[in-house]
PAZAPA-4460 file (N, C-alpha, C; in steps of 0.05 Angstrom, whole numbers, plus 32768, in hexadecimal, padded with zeros to 4 digits):
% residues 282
    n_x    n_y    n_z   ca_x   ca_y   ca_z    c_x    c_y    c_z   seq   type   mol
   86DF   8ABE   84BE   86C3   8ABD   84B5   86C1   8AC6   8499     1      X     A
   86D0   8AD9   8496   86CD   8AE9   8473   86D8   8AD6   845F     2      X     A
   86EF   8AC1   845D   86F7   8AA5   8455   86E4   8A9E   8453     3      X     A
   86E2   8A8A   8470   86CA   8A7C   846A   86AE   8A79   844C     4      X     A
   8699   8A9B   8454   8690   8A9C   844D   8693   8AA1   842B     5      X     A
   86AF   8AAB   8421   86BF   8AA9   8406   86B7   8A91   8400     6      X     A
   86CC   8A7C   840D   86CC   8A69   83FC   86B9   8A5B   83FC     7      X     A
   869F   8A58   8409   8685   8A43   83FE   867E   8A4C   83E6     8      X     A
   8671   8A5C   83E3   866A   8A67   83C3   8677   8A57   83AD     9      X     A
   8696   8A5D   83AE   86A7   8A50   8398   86B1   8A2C   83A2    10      X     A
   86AC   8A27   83BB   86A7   8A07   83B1   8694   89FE   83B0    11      X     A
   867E   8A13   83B1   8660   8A03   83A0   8663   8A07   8380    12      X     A
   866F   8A17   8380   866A   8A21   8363   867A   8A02   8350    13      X     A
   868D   8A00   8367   86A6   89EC   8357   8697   89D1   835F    14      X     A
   8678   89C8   836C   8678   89AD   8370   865F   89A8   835B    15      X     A
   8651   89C9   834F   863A   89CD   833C   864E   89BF   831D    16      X     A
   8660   89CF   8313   8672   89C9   8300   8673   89AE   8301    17      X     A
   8685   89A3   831C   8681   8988   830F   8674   8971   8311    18      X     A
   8659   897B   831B   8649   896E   831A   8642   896D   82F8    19      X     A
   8638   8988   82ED   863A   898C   82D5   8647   897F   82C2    20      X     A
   8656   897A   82C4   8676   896A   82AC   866B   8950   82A2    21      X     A
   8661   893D   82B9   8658   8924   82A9   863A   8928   829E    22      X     A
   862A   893E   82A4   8614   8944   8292   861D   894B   8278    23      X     A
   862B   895C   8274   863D   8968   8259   863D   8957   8247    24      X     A
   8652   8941   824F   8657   892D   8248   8646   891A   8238    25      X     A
   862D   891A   824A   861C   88FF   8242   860D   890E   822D    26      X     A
   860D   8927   8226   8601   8939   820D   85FF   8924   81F1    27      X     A
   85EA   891E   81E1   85E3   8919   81C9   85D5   8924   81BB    28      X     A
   85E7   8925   81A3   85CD   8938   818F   85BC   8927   8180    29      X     A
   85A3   8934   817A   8594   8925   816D   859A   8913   8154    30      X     A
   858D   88F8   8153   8596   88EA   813D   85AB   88D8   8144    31      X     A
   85C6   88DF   8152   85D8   88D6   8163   85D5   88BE   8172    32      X     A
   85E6   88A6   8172   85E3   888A   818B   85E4   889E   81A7    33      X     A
   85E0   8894   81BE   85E0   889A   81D8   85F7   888B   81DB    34      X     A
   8613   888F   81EA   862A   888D   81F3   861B   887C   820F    35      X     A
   8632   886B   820C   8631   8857   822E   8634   8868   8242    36      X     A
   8637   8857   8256   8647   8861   826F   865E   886F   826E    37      X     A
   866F   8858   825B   868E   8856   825A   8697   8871   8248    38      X     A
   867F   887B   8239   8689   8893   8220   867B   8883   8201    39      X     A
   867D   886F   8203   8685   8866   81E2   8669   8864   81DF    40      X     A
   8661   886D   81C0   864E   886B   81B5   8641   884D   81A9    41      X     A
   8627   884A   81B6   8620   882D   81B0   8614   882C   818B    42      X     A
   8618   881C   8185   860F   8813   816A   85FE   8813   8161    43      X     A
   85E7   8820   814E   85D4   8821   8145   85C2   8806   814A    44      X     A
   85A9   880A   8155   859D   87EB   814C   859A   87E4   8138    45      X     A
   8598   87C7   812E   8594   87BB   8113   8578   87BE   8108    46      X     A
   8575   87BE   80F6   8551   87CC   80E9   853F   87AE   80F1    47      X     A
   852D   87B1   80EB   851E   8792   80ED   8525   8788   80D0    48      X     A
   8525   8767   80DB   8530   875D   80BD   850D   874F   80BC    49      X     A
   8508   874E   8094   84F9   874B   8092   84F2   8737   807A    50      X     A
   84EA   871C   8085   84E9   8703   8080   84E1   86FB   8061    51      X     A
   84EC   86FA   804C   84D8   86F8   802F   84CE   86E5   8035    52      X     A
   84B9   86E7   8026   84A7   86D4   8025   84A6   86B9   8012    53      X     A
   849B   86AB   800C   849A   868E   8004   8485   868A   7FF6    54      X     A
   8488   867B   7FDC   8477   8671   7FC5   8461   8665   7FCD    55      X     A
   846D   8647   7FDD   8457   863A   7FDC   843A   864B   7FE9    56      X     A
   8438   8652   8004   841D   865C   800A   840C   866D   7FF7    57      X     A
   841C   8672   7FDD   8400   8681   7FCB   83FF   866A   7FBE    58      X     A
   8407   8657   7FB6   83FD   8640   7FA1   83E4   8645   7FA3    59      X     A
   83CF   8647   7F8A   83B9   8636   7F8A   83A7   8651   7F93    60      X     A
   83B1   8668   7F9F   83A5   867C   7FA1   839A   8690   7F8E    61      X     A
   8385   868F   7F82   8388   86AD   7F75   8384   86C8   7F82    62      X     A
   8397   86D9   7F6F   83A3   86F5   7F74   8396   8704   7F68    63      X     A
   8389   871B   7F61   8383   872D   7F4E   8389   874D   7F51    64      X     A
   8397   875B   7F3A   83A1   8772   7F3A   8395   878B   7F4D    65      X     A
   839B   8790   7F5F   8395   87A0   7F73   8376   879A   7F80    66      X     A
   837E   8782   7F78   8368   8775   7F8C   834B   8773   7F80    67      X     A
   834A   877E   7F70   832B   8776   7F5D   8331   8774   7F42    68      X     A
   8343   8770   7F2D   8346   8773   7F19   8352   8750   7F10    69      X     A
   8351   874D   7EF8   835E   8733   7EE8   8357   8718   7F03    70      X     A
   8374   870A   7EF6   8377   86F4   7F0A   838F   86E6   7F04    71      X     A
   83A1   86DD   7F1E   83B6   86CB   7F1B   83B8   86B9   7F2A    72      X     A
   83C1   86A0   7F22   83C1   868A   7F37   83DA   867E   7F35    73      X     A
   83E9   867B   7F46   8405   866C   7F45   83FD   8649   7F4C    74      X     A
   8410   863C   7F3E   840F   8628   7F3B   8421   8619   7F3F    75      X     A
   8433   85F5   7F49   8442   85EE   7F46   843E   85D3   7F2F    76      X     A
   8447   85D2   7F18   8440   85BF   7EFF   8458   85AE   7EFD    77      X     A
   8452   859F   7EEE   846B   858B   7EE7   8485   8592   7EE4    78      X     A
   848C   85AD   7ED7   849D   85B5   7ECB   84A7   85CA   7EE1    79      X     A
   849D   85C8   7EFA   84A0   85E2   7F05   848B   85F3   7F0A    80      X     A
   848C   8609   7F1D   8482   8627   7F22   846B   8632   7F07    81      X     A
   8459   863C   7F0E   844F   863E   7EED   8431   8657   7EF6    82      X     A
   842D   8661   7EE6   8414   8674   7EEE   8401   867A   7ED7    83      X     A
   83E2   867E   7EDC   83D7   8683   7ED3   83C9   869D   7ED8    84      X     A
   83C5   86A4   7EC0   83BD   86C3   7EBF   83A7   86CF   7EAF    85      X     A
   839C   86E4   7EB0   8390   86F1   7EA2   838A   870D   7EA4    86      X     A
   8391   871A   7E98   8396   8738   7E97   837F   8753   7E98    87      X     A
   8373   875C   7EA2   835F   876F   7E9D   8369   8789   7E92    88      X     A
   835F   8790   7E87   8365   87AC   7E70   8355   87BA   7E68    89      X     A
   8358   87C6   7E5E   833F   87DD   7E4B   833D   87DD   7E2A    90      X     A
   8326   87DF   7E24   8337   87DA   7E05   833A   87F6   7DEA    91      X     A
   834E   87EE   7DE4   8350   8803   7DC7   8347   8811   7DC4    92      X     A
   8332   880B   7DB7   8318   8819   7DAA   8309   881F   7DB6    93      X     A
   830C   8818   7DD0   82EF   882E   7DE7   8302   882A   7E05    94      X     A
   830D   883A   7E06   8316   8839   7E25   8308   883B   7E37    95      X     A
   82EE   8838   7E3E   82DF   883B   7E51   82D1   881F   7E54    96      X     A
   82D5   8804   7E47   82D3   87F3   7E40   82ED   87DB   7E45    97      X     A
   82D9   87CD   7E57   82F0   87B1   7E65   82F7   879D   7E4B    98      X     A
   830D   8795   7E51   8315   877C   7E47   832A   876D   7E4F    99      X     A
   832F   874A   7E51   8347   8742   7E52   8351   8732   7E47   100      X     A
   8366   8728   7E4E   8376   871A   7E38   8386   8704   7E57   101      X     A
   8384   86EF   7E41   8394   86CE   7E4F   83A9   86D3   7E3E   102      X     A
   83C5   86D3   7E47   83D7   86CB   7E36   83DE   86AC   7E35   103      X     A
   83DB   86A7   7E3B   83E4   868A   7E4E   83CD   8679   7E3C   104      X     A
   83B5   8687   7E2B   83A3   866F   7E1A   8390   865F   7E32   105      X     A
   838F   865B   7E47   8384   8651   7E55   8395   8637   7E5E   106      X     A
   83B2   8643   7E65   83CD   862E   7E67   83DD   8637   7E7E   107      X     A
   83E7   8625   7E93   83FB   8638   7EA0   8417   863F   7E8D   108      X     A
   841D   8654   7E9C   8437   8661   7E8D   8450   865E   7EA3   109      X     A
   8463   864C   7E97   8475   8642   7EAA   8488   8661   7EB4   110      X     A
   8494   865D   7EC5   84A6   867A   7ED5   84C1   8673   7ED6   111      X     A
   84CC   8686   7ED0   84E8   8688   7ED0   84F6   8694   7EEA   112      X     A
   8505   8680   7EF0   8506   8692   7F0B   8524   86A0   7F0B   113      X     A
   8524   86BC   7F19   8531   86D4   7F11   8549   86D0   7F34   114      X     A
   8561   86D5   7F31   8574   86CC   7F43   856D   86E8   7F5A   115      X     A
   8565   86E0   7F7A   8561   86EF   7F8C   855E   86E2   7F9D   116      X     A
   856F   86F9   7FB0   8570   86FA   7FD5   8560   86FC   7FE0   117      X     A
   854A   8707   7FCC   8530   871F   7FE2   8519   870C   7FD8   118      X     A
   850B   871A   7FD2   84EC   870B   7FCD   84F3   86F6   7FB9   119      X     A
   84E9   86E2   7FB4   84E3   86CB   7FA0   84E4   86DD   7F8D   120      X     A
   84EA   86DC   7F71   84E5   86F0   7F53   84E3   86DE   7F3F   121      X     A
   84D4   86E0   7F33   84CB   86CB   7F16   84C3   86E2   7EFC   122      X     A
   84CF   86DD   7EE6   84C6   86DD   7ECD   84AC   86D1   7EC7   123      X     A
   849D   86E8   7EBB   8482   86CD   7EAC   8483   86D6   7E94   124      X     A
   8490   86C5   7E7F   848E   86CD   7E5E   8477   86C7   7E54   125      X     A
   845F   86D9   7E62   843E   86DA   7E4D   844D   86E3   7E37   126      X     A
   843A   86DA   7E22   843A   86E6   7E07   8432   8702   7E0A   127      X     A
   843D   8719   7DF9   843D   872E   7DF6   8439   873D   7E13   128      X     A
   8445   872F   7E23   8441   874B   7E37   8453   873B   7E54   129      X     A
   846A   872D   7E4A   847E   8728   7E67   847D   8735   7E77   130      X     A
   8477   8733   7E95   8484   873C   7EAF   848F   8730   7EC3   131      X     A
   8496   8735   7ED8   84AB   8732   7EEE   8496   872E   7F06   132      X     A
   8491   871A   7F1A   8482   871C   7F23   849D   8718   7F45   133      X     A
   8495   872A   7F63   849D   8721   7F72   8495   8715   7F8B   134      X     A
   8497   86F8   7F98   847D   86F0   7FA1   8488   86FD   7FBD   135      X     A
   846B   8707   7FC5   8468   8710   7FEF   845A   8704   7FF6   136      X     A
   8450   870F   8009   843A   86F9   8020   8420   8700   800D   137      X     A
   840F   86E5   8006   83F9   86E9   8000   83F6   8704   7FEB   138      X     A
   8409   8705   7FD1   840B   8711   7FBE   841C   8717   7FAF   139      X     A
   8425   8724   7F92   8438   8724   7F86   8441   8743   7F7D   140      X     A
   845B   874C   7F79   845D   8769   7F6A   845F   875A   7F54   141      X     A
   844B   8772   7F46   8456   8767   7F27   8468   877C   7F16   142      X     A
   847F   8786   7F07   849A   878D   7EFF   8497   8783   7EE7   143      X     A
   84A7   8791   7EDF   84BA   878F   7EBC   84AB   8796   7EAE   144      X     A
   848F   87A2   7EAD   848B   87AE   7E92   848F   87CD   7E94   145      X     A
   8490   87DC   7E7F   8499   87F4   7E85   847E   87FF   7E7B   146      X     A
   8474   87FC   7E61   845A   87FD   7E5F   843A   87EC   7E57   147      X     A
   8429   8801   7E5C   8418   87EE   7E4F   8416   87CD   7E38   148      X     A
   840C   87BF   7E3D   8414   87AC   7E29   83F7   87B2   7E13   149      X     A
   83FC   87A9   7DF5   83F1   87B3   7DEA   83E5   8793   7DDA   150      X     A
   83C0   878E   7DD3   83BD   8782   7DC1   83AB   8783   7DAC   151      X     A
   83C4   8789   7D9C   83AE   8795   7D8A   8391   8782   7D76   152      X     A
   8394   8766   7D79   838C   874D   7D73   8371   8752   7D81   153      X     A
   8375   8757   7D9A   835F   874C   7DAE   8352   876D   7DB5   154      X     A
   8360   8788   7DA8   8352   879F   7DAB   8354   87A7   7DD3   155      X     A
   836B   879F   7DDA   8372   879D   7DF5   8387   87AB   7DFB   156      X     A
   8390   87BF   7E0E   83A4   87CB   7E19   83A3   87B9   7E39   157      X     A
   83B7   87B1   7E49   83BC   87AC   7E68   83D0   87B4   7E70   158      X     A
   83CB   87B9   7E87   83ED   87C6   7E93   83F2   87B0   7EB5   159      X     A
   83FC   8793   7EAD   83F5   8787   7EC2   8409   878F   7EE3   160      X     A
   840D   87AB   7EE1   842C   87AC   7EF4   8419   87B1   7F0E   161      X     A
   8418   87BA   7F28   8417   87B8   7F3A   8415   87A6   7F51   162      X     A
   8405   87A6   7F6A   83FC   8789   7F77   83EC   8781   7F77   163      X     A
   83E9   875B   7F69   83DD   874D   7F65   83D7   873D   7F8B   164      X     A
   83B8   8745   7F91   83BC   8738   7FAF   839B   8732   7FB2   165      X     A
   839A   872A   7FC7   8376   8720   7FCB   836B   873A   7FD1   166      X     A
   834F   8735   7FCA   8338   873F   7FD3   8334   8760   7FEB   167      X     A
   8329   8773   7FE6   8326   877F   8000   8310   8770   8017   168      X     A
   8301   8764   800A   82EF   8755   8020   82F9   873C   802F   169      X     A
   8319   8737   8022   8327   871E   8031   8339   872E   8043   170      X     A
   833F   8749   8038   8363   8751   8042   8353   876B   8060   171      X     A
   8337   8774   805B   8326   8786   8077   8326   8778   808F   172      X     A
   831D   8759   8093   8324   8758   80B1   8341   874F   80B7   173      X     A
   8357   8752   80A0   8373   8751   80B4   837B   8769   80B1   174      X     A
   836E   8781   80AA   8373   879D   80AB   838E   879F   80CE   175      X     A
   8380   8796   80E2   838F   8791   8104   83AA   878C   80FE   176      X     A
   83B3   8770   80EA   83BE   876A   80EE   83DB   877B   80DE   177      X     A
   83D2   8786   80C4   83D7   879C   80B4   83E6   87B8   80BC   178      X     A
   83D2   87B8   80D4   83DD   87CD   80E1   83F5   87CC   80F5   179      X     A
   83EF   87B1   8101   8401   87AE   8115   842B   87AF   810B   180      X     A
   8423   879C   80EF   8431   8797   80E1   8449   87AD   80CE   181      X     A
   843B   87C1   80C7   844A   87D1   80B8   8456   87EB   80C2   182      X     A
   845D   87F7   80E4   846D   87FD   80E7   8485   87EA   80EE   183      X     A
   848A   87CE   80F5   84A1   87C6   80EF   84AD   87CC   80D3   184      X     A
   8499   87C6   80BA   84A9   87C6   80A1   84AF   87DB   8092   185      X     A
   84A7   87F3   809E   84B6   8813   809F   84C1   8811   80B5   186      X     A
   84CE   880F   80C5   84DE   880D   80CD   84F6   8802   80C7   187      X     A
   84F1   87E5   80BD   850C   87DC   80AF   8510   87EE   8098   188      X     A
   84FF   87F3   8083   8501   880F   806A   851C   881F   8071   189      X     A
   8509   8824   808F   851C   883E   8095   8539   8842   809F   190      X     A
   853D   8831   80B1   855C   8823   80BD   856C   8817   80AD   191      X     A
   855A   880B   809A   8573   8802   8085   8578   8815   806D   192      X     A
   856D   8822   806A   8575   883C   804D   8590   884B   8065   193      X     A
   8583   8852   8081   859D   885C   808E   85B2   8845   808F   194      X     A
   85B5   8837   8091   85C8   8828   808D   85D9   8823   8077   195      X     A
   85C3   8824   8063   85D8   8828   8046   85E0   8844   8042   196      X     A
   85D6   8856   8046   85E3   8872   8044   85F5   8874   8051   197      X     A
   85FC   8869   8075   8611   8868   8082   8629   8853   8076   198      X     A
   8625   8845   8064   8634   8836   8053   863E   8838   803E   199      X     A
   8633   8857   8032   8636   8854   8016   8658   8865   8018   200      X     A
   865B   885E   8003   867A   8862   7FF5   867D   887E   7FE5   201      X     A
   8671   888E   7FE6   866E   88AD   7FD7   865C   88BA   7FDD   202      X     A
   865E   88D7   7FD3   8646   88E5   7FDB   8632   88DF   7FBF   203      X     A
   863F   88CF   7FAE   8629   88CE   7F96   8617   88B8   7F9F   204      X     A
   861E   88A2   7FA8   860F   888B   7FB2   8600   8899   7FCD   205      X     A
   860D   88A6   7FDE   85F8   88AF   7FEF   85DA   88C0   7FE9   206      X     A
   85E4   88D2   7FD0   85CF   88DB   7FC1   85C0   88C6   7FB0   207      X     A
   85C6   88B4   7FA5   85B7   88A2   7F9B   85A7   8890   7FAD   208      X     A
   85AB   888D   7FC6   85A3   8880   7FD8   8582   8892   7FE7   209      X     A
   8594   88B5   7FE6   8588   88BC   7FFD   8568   88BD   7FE3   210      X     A
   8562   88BC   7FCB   855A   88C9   7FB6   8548   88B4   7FB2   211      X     A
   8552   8898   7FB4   8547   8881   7FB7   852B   887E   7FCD   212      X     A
   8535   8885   7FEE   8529   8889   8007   8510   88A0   8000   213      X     A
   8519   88B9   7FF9   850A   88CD   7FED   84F5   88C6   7FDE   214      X     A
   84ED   88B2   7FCA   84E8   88B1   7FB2   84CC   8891   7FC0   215      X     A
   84D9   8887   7FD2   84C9   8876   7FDA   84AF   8869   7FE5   216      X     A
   84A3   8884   7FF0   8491   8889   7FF4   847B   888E   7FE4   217      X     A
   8487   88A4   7FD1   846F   88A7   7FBA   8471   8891   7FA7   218      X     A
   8480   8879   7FA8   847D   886A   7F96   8464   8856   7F9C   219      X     A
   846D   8854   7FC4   845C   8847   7FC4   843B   884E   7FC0   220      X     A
   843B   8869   7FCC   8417   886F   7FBE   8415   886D   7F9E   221      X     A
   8425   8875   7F8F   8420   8872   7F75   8413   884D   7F70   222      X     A
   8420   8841   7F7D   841F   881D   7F7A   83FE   8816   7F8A   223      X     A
   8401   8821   7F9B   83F5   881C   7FA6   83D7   8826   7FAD   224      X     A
   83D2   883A   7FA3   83BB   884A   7FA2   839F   8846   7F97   225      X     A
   83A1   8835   7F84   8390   8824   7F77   8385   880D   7F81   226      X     A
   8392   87FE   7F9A   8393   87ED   7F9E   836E   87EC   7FB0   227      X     A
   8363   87D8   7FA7   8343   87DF   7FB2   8347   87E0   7FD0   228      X     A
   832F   87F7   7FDF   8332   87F8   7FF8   834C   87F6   800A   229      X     A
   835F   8806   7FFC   8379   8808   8004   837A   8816   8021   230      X     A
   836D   882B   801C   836D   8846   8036   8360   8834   804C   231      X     A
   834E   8820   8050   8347   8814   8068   835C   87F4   806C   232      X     A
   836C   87EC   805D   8378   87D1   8063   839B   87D7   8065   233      X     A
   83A1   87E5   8053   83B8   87E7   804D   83C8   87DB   8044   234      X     A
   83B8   87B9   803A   83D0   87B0   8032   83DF   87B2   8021   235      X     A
   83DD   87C2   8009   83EE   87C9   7FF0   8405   87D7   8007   236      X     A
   83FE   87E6   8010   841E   87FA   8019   8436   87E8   8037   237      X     A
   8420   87D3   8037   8427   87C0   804C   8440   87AE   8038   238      X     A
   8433   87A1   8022   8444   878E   801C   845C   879D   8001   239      X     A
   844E   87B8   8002   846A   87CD   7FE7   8480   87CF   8005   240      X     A
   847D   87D9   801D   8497   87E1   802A   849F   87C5   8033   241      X     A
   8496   87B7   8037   84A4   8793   8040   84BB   878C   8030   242      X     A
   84AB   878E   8013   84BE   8785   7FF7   84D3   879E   7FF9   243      X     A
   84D5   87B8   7FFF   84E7   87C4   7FF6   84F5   87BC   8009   244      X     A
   84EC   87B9   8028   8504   87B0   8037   8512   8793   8034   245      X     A
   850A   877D   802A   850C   8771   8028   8529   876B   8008   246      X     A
   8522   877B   7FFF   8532   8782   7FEB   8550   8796   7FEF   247      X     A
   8546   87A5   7FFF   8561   87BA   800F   856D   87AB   8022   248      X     A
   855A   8791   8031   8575   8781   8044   857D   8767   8032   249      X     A
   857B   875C   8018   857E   8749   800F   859B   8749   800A   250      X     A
   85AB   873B   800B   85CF   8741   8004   85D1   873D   7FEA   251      X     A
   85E2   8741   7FDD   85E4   8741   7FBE   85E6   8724   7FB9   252      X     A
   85D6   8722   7F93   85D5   870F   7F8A   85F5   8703   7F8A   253      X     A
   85F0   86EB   7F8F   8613   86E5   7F7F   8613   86DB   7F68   254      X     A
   8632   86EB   7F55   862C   86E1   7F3E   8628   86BD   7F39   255      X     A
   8625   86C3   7F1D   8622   86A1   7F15   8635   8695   7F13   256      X     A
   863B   867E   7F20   8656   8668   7F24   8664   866C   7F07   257      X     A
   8682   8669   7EFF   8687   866B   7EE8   8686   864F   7EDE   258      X     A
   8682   8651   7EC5   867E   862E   7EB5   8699   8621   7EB4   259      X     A
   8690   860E   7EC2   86B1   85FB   7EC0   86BD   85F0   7E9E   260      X     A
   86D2   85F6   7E94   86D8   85EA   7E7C   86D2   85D2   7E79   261      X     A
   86C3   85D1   7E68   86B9   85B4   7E53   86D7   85A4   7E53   262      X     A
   86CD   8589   7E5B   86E9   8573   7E5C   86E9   856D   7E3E   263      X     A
   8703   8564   7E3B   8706   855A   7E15   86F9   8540   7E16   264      X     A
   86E6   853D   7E01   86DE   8522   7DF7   86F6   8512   7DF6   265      X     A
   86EC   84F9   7E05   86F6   84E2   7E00   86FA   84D6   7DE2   266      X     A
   871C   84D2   7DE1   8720   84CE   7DC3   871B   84AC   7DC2   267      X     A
   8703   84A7   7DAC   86F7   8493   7DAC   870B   8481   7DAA   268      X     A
   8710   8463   7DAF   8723   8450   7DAC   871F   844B   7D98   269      X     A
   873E   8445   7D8D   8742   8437   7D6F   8739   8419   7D6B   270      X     A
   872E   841B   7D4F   8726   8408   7D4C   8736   83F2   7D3B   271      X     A
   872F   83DE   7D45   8745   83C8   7D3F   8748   83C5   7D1B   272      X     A
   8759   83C2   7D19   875B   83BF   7CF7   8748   83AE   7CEA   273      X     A
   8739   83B7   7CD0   8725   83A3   7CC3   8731   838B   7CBE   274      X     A
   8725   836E   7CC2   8731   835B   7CB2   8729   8354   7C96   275      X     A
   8738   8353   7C87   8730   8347   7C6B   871E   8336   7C66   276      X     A
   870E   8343   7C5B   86F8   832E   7C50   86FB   8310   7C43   277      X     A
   86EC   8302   7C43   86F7   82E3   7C2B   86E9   82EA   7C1B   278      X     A
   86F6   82E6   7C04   86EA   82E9   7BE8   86D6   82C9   7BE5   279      X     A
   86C4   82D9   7BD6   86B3   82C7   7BD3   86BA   82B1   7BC8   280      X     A
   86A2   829A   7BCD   86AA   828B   7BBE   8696   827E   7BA6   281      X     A
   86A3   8271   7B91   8691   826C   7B7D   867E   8249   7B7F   282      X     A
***
């Protein structure tokens, strides 16, 4: 009886243990994949991929700088892609005082288009004040100026950089759809910066990466803060994290094909010998 009652204790003790062992086991720390059945750690999911968008549906639309300011209209012309613009600004001599400026003369201004994976990108060489425009859904980033553009002719300062997009009284009743919309595209933001950090090749690129991710957010309120009736629609911060993801999953440009060597001109055929003239006669 004294056996007996010994050894239950210690083969409960030994059936608690290993019961225990495959709990141990299945342990993950936070942040961490969850391990199969089998042990092996499953693979991160893939971020949402996120679709750039396409030229034609803004044709013919106008855009204006955060939604109440200037005006742009994209165009397709003979020559190609082409836009028209007009700039709102403040002027010189009284900054509290509107003004704008057409570079374009009341002309479209043809686009250069800029080599990319990600969003559509076009050059627009206005006079005195080039920028970079990138097309999204139902609007454009506008890029490349670093500052203000200045005229001193027309007593005009403009700074045409942020998003050019419709209306708050067009963009309030798809506020729904806005919303529904932009945790997928933080999401992709987010899974793919981890992805490139889990890819990068140094701790300097991982710092430039992580510094990048960091930095992203306040860029976008900086961009986007202006944007009319922003705090009820959202779409400025809707279509800044689309483009950045859209840009973080784009694969690299490839360079430009190299130029094939120019063939040698054809050496013109000889020409048959002159015949002698006849001398005149009298």
């Amino acid at each position: 009886m004294f056996c007996v009652q010994t050894l239950r204790p210690l083969a409960l003790a030994a059936l608690l243990i290993g019961m225990a062992a495959p709990a141990m086991a299945q342990l993950v720390l936070p942040g961490a994949s969850a391990p199969t059945s089998e042990g092996a750690v499953q693979p991160r999911p893939a971020p949402p991929k996120i679709k750039p968008a396409t030229v034609d549906p803004l044709l013919g639309k106008p855009i204006m700088q955060n939604g109440f300011r200037g005006r742009m209209t994209l165009s397709r012309e003979k020559n190609g892609l082409a836009v028209r613009v007009i700039f709102a600004g403040e002027k010189i001599s009284k900054p509290n005082e509107a003004c704008g400026i057409d570079p374009g003369g009341n002309e479209p201004i043809s686009l250069r288009t800029v080599p990319s994976t990600g969003a559509p990108m076009f050059e627009v060489p206005a006079e005195g004040c080039p920028f970079t425009i990138a097309v999204l859904d139902d609007s454009v980033m506008v890029t490349g100026v670093t500052q203000a553009c200045v005229f001193q002719s027309a007593d005009c300062r403009v700074d045409p950089r942020g998003l050019w997009g419709p209306s708050p009284q067009v963009l309030e009743p798809r506020t729904g759809d806005f919303e529904k919309e932009r945790p997928r595209a933080d999401r992709a933001v987010r899974e793919t910066y981890k992805e490139k950090i889990a890819d990068a090749s140094g701790k300097a690129e991982v710092k430039q990466i992580a510094a990048e991710q960091a930095g992203f957010s306040a860029e976008r309120e900086m961009t986007c803060r202006n944007y009319a009736r922003e705090t009820v629609h959202g779409f400025c911060a809707l279509r800044f994290t689309e483009l950045r993801a859209v840009t973080l999953q784009a694969p690299p440009v490839p360079p430009p094909a190299a130029a094939s060597p120019a063939k040698p001109a054809a050496r013109p055929a000889a020409k048959p010998p002159a015949k002698p003239a006849n001398p005149p006669t009298n």
